[in-house]
N, C-alpha and C positions, 0 to 999 in steps of 0.2 A: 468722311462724315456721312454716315446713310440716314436717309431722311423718312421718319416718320408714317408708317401705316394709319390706315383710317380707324381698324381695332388699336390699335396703340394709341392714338387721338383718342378717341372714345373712355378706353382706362383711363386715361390720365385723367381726362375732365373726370370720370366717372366717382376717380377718388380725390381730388380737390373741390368737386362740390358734394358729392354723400348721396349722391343722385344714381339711382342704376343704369346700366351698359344702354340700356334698351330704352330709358328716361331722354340719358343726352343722346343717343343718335337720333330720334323723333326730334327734340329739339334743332339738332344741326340740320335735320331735313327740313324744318319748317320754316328755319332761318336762311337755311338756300333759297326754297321757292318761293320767297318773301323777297328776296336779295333780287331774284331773276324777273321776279312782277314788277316790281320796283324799276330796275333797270328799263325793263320795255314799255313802262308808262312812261315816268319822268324821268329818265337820259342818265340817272345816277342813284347809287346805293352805301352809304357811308356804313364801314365795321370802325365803330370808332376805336381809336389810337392804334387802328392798323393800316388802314387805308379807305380807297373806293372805287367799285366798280364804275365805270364811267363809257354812256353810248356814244359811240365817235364818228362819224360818216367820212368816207373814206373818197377823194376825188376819182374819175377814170383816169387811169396815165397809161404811157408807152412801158414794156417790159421787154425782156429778150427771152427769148426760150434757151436755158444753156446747152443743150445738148445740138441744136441745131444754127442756133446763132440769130435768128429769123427774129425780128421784133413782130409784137405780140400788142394787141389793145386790152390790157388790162377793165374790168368794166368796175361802177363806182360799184361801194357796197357798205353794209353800215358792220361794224366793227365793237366789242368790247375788253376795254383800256381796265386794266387794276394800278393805279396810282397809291402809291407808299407815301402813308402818312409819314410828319417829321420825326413823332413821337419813335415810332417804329423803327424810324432810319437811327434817331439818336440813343434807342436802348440797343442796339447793333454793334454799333462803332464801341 
């Protein structure tokens, strides 16, 4: 199953809403950097009945290096989680 271009995204919103090619990608950019401001103010950004972005902070732990075997100090860091709404999971299955 081959997955989906961003021109292919694009047509298809473009002909289910009647809206032109250059209309919804301006949308979908502005709905990104709305998503990403969101996220690094307040910790989350919900697309509803798909999911949501979510800021996650990550503790320092021990790791191994696989090539050498050697553990390693991982250091903390802050992280972002896409959590799959149910809606989404149950039109899936």
């Amino acid at each position: 199953m081959a997955k989906m271009t961003k021109s292919q995204i694009l047509q298809g919103l473009a002909e289910k809403t009647s809206l032109t090619k250059k209309d919804v990608a301006t949308l979908m950019e502005a709905m990104t950097e709305m998503a990403y401001d969101q996220v690094k103010k307040a910790g989350e950004f919900t697309f509803p009945g798909v999911g949501k972005l979510v800021k996650v902070h990550r503790k320092a732990r021990m790791g191994r290096n696989p090539a050498t075997g050697q553990q390693i100090q991982i250091p903390a860091k802050t992280v972002v989680k896409f959590r799959v709404a149910k809606a989404a999971k149950d039109a899936v299955l």
